[in-house]
N, C-alpha and C positions, 0 to 999 in steps of 0.2 A: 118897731124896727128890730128889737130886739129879741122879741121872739120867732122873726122871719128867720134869724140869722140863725138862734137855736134851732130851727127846723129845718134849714138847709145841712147845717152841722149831723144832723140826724142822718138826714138823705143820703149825705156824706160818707158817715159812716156805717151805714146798712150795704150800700155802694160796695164800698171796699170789704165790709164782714159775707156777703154773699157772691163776691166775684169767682169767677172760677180761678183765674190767673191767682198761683202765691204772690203775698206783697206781704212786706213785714217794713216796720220803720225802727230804725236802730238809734237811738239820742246820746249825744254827746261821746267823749273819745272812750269809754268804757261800753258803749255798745249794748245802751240800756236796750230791752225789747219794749219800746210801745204801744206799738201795734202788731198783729202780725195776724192775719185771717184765718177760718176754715182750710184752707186751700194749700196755705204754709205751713198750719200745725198738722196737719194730716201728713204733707211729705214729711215735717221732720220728725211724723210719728210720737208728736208731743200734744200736750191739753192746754187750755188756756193757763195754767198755773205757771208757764213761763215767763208769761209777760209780767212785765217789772224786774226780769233777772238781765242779768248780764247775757249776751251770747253765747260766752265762752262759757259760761258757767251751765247754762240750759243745753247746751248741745258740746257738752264734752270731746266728741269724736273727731270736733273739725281743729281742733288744738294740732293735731299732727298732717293739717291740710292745709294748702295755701290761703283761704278767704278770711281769717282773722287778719292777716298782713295787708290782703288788699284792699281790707274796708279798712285797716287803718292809714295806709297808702291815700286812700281817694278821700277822708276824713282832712286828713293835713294837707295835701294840694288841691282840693275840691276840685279836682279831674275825674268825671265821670271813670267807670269800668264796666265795658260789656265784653260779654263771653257768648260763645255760641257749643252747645251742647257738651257744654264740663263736666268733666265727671267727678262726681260729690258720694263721701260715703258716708251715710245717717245711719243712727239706728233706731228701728223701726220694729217694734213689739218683741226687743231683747236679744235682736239677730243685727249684725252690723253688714247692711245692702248696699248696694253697687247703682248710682242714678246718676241721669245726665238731664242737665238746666241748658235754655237759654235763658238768660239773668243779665241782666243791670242794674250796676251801682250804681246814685244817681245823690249828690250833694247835694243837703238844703240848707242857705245858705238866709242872715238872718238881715236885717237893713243894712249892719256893716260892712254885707260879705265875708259873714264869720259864717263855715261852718257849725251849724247843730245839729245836723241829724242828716240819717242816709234812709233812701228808699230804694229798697230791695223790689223787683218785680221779676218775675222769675216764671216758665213756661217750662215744665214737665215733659222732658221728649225725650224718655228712658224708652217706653216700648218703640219709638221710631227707629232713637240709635240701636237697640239690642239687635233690631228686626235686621235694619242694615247690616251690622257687624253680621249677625247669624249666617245673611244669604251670601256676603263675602267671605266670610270664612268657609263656608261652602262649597262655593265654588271654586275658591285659593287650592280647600283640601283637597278636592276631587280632580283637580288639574295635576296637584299634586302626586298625590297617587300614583295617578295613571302613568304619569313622570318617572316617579323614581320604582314603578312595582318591580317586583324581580321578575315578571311575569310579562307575556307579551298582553298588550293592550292597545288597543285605537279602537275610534268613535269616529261613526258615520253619520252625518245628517239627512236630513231629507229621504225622497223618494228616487233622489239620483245616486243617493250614497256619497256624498260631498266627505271628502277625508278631514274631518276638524283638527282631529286628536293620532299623532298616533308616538305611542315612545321610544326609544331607542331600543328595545326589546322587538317590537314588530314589524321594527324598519330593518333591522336586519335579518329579519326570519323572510323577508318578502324582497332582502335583495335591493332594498332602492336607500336613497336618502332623504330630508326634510323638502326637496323639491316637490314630495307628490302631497301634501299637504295643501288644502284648497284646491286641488282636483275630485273629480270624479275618479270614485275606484275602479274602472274600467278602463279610465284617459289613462292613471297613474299605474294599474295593473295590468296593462293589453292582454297578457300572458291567459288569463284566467274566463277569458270571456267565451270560451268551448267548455268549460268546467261547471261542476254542477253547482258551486257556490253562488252566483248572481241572481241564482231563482230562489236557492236557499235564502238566503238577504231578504227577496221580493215576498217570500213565501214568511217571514218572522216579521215584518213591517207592517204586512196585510192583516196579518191572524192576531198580532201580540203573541204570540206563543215562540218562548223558548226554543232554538235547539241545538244539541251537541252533537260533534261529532269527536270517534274513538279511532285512532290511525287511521284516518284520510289522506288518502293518496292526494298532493296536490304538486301541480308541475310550474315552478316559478323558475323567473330570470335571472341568477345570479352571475355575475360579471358575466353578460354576454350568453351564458350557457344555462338551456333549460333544465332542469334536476327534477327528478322525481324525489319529491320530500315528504312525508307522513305528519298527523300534527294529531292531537285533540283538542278540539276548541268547542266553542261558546258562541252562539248569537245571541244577547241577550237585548233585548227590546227596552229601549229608552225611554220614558214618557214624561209629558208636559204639563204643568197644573191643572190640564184639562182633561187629565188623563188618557191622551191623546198621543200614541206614537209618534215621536218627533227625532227618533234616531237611533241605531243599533252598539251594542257595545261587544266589539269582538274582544275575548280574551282567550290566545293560543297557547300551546307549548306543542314544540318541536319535536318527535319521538322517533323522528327516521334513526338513529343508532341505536336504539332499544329495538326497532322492528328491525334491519336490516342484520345485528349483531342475535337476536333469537336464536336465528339458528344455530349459530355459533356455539351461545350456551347452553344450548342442546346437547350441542357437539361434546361440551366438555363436561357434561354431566354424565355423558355415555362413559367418556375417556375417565374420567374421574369412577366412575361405575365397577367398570374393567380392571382398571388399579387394584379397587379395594380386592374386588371378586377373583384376580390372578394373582395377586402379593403372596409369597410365599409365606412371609411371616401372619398368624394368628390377627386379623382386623376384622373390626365391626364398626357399623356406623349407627349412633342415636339420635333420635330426637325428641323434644318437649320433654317438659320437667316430668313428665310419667315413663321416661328414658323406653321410647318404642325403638327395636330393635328396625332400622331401617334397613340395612346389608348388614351382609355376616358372610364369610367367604368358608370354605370348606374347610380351613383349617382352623378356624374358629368352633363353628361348628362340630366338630371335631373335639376339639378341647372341651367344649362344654358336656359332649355327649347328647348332643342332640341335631335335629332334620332341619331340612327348610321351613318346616312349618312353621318355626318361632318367627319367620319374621315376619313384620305386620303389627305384632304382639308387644305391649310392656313386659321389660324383662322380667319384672315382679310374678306377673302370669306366665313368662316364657321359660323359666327356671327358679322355679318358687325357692328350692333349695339355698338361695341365695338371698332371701329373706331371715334376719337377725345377722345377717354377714355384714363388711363394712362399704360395699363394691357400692350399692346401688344409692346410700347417701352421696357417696363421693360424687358418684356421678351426675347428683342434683348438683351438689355441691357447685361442680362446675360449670352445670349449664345456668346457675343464679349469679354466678360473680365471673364469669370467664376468666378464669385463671386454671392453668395447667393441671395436670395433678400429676405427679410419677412415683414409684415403691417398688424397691428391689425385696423378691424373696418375700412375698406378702402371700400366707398360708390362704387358703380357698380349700373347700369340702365342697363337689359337686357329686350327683347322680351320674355314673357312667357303665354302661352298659348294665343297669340296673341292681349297681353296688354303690355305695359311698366310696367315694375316693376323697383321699387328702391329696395336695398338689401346692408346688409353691411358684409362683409367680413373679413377672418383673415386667410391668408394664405403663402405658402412659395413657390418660385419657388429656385429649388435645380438643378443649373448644373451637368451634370452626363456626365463624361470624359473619353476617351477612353486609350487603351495601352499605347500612347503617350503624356495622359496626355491632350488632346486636349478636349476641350469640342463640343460635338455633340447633346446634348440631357437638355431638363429640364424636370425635374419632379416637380406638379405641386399638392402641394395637401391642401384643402382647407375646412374652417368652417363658415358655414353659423352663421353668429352673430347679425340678424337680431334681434332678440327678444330683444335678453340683449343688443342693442343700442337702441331699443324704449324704454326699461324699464328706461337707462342711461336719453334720454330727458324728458321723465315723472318725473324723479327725478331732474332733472335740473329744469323742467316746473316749478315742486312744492319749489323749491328753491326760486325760480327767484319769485314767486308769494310769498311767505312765507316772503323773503324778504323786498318785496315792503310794504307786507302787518305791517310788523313790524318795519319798517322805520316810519311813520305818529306816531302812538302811543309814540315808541322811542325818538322822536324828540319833540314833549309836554312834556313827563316825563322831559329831558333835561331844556326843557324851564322851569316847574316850577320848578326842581330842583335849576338853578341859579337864578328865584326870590325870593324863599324860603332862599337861601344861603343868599341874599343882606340882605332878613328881621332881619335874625336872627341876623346876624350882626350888623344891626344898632340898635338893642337892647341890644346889648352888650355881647348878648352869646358867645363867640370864638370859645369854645369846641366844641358846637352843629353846629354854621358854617363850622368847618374846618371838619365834620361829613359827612354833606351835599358836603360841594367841594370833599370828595373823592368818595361819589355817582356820584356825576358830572363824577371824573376820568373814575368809572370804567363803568359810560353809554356812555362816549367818545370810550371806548375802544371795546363796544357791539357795539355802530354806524361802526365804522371801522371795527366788523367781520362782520356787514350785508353788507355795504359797499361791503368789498372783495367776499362774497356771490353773490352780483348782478353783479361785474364784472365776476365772473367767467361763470356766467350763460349766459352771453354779449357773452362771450370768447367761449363758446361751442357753441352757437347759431349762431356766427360769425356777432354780431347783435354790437358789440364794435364800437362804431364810434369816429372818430378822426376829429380835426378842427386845421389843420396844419397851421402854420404861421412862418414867420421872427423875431426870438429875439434874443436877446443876451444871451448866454447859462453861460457863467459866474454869469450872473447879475443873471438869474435863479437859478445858485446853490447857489451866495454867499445869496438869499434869503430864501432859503431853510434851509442853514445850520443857518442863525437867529433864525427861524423859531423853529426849536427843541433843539438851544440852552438856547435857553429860559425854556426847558421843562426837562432842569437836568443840576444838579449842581454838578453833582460829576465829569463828564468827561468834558475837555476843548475839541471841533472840532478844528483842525487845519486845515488851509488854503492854499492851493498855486496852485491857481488859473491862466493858462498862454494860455489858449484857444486865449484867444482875438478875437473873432470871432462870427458870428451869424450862426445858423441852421434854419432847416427850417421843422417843425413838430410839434405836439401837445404840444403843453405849459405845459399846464395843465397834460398830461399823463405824459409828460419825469420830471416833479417836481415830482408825485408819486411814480416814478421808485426812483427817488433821495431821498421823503422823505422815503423809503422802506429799501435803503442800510444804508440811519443812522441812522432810529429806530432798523434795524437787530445790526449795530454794538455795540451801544450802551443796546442793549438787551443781547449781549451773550462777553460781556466785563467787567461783576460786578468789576473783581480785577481787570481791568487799569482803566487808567484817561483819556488817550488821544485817540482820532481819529483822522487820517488825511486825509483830501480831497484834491484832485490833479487831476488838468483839462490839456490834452493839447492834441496839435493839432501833428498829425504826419498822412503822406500818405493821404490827405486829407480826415481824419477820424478825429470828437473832440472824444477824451476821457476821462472817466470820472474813476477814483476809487475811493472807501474808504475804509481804510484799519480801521483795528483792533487792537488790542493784548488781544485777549477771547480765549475761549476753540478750535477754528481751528474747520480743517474738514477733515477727515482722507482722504487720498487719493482713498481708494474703494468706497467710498460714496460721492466722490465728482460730479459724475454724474449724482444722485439722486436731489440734492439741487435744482432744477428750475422743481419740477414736481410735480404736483398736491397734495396738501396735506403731502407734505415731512415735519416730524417734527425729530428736533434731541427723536433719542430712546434711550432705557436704563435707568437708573437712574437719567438722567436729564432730564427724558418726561416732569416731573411735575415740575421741577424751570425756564424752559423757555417754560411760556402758549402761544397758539395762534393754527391757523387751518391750517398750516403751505401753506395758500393761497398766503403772498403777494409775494412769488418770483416769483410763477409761476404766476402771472402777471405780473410783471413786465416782464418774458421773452417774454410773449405772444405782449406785449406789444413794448418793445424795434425791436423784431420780424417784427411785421406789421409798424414799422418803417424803414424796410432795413437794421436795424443794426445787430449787435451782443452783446453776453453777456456770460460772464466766471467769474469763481473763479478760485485764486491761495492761497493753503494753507497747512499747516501743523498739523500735531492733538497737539495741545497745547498750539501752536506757534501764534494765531491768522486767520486772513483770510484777503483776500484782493478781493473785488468785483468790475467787469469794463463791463461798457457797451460802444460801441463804435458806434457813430452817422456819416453817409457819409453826407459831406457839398454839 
């Protein structure tokens, strides 16, 4: 009897180790594994060495999934649990996979009606669920799509053309509303059945073959009224897992204002044409980065010294002369970043009537951008400013010599001024001395506008020369600021000086730049007392400030301050005198140094001036 039983036991168990069906037996409330077959260990991607472990222990991943709780759920109320194709995630040769069971918990229960143990059986329907979700998802997308495309789209069935699909893009391109949906495209479109489209349709259904068409004339119903409207569209042929035509997918777009507005653009390219080519002023038109001279009108032409031949041509080819010049980057320049470009007085050497000629310039190249915003084109238009820069160095000439010339004379006055000053003095005059010292001041103050005069003239001639050297840039300022502290007693310079360091540039120019920013502060600061001066080193740049507390500088004019003859205006022209030259040399200056130069200021509030030197 006993060994029947052992053989059945056998039967038993070969039964359940070769079933196809997963079964696993889980014992007592830690979820020992005691069984668990081929069928089980294979989905949960595990080998027989789990059996005897705990569940939670042998398949780690389901810790953060609900079936630990529900086998201990259906353990405690021996209430079966079945589920229909749950989804479980195992890991399965070191990748954590995505399956779906139908499975039963299923309580075994001992004489007492104690639970001991749970039997898992469990049916593998990952590829059914996938297969379903895939072809739902599918079809969801493709409804979708069609739905929301930006594009006109609808789908025809059959060999009647049954309207299934169509979106609110081709319902309106055709004039109707979701009414013609489940009609035939002939009930829903009456309009179109003289049209060559219905054979088209019959002719893409029959063949499987594609076709497009490119501004189609077609005449639809829009509120009541037939239109002639243009389109390019698409038939595209639909087919069945039989690969069997089962239905057409029209995708249109509407182009009747691109065809109807053509000519138009025409129009305005003629007109736009005519502009360039009858503007009195000097215009050219370009294009692509190899800047092909598209139009050039005669007075262009002209200016360059050459024919209509060049256009057609890159300028590079069409006036080579202009090769190592700065015209023809610039001109990349713009058509890569569409941004402007404009230059007053900008020197050109061209070929004309077969001499060089020098000529100065002031003109704009203007990117000119297409429907997308894209720049394709510069327009180029330009003022010969030849005259008024020779007139500009004639008056420079006569500065620079008026200057000089007033410098020798200037400088004797000076000289007997302060021997005259000592005589009267040692005679005991005071009154008539301290008379003479402020003749002295105020021919100190004419040397220093002829002064700035001859630099400026330096500075336009590009004739300023520098004798660069190794100092120490502190030692420079703290002498600087003695210098004109000595020369007023109203305001104390304050110090803090942390450079520590030497540069390597004109001495003599960067003290000018410096005595410049504290005779300005001390000029437009009557009601403070203090200036402060601060040197230091950051980014391997010294810099330098000196700040204020005077009248500021409004922010709209703070761009003004470093440019030729900028004097504060309005009501204060006449309490702060001068030719407003020394800043714009000192920027000219600081400039052919490598460095830079800024204001930071407030209108009221004071100003703070910084020039910054690379070590």
């Amino acid at each position: 009897m006993s060994q029947i039983i052992e053989e059945n036991s056998t039967i038993f168990a070969t039964l359940i180790e070769e079933s196809p069906m997963p079964i696993a037996l889980y014992v007592g409330a830690e979820m020992l594994i005691r069984v668990a077959n081929k069928a089980i260990l294979n989905a949960w991607g595990r080998d027989e060495s789990v059996i005897g472990k705990k569940l939670a222990d042998a398949l780690p991943e389901l810790k953060e999934q609900p079936f630990l709780q529900l086998l201990n759920e259906v353990y405690q109320t021996g209430v079966p649990y079945i589920a229909k194709e749950d989804k479980v995630h195992l890991t399965n040769k070191g990748v954590l996979q995505t399956y779906y069971f139908d499975f039963i918990y299923k309580p075994l229960k001992d004489s007492n009606g104690k639970v001991w143990a749970i039997l898992n059986n469990a049916t593998d329907v990952t590829e059914l669920v996938n297969a379903r979700l895939k072809v739902k998802e599918s079809e969801a997308l493709f409804r979708k799509m069609i739905k929301e495309a930006p594009v006109a789209i609808g789908v025809l069935r059959g060999p009647n053309f049954i309207i299934e699909q169509a979106n609110a893009a081709i319902l309106k391109i055709w004039g109707k509303t979701e009414d013609v949906i489940g009609l035939e495209l002939l009930e829903g479109l009456p309009e179109i059945k003289d049209q060559p489209f219905p054979d088209l349709l019959k002719g893409v259904y029959e063949t499987g073959v594609a076709h497009y068409g490119y501004e189609a004339l077609a005449r639809l119903e829009r509120k009541g009224i037939l239109e002639d409207c243009y389109f390019n569209y698409v038939y595209d042929p639909i087919r069945d897992n039989n690969h069997q035509v089962s239905g057409i997918m029209v995708v249109a777009n509407e182009v009747t204002n691109q065809v109807r507005y053509r000519n138009e653009v025409t129009q305005s390219e003629e007109r736009f044409r005519r502009l360039v080519l009858d503007n009195p002023m000097p215009t050219a038109l370009y294009e692509t980065e190899d800047i092909v001279i598209k139009l050039a009108n005669q007075e262009m032409l002209k200016l360059w010294g050459k024919d209509e031949s060049v256009i057609g041509k890159p300028i590079a080819e069409a006036i080579p002369e202009l090769l190592g010049q700065p015209f023809i980057p610039l001109l990349q320049g713009v058509i890569k970043t569409g941004t402007a470009y404009h230059a007053d007085q900008e020197e050109a050497v061209l070929m004309v009537d077969g001499e060089w000629k020098k000529s100065w310039f002031s003109f704009t190249y203007k990117p000119l951008r297409n429907v997308h915003g894209e720049t394709y084109g510069v327009l180029h238009a330009a003022i010969d400013v030849t005259k008024q820069v020779q007139l500009q160095q004639q008056k420079d000439e006569f500065l620079g010599i008026a200057s000089h010339e007033l410098k020798t004379p200037v400088t004797s006055i000076k000289a007997y001024a302060q021997v005259l000053e000592k005589m009267i003095r040692n005679e005991g005059d005071q009154r008539k001395a301290e008379m003479v010292k402020r003749m002295d001041i105020q021919i100190n103050r004419l040397t220093g506008l002829i002064g700035d005069l001859l630099d400026v003239t330096k500075i336009q001639s590009g004739k300023m020369t520098f004798n660069p050297s190794d100092f120490e840039f502190d030692g420079l300022v703290l002498e600087m600021v003695e210098e004109i502290q000595h020369t007023t007693s109203k305001h104390q310079i304050l110090m803090d000086l942390n450079a520590n360091t030497k540069v390597f540039a004109d001495r003599e120019r960067i003290g000018q730049v410096i005595v410049n920013f504290l005779t300005n502060a001390i000029k437009y600061s009557t009601d403070s007392e203090h200036i402060e001066v601060k040197s230091v080193l950051a980014d391997n740049e010294v810099i330098l400030s000196v700040k204020d507390y005077g009248i500021g500088i409004s922010k709209h004019l703070q761009h003004l301050v470093f440019d030729q003859f900028y004097r504060v205006s309005g009501k204060l022209q006449h309490t702060y005198p001068g030719l407003g030259l020394g800043l714009y040399i000192s920027a000219e200056i600081i400039k052919n140094e490598g460095g830079r130069i800024w204001v930071e200021s407030e209108e009221g509030e004071g100003a703070t001036f910084f020039f910054a030197l690379k070590l």
